[in-house]
C-alpha positions in Angstrom: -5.7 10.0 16.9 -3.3 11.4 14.1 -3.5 10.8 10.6 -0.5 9.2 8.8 0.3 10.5 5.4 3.2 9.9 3.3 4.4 12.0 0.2 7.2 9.6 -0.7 7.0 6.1 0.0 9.1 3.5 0.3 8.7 -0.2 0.4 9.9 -2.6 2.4 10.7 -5.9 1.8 10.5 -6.9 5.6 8.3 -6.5 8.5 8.4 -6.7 12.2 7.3 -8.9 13.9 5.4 -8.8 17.6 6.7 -10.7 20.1 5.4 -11.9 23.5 7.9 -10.0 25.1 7.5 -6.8 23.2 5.5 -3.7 25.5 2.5 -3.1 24.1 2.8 0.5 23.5 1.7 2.9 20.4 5.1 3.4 19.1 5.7 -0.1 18.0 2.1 -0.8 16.6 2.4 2.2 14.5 6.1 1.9 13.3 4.7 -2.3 12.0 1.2 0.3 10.8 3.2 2.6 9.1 5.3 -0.1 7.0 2.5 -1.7 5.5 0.8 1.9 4.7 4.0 2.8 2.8 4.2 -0.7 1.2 0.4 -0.5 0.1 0.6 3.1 -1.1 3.8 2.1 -3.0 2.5 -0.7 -4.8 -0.6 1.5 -5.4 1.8 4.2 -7.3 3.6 1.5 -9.4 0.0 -0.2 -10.4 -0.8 3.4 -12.0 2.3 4.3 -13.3 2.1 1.1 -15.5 -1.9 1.8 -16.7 -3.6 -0.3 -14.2 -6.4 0.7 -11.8 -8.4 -1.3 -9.3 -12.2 -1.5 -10.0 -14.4 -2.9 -7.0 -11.5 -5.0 -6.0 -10.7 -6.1 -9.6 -7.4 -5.4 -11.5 -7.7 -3.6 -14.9 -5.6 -2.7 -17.2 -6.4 0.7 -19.3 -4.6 0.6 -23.7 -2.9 3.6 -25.1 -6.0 3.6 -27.1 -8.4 4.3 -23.9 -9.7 0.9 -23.9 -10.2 -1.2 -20.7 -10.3 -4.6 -19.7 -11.0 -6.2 -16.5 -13.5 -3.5 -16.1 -17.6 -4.9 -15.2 
């Protein structure tokens, strides 16, 4: 199995969707994978460009002072 990394990603506002009619082969599963990576590591980017982290699955904001909140 490969590993899927992306250095610029983009996100998608749509996503395709499996049909019954579709062949179930590799390519298609990881074109759909691939899509939501990208979307996940986008909104990942845009969470820290604008000072705010994830903390055991909780949103936190960090001030220009150093402060945090959200943080247990």
């Amino acid at each position: 199995m490969k590993t899927y990394k992306t250095d610029n990603p983009q996100f998608s506002d749509t996503l395709k969707e499996l049909e019954t009619t579709d062949p179930a082969h590799a390519d298609l599963f990881n074109e759909i994978n691939r899509e939501l990576y990208e979307n996940t590591v986008y909104l990942k980017e845009k969470i820290s460009d604008l000072q705010f982290s994830i903390s055991n699955g909780i949103l936190c904001v960090t001030y220009d002072d150093g402060t945090e909140e959200g943080v247990d």
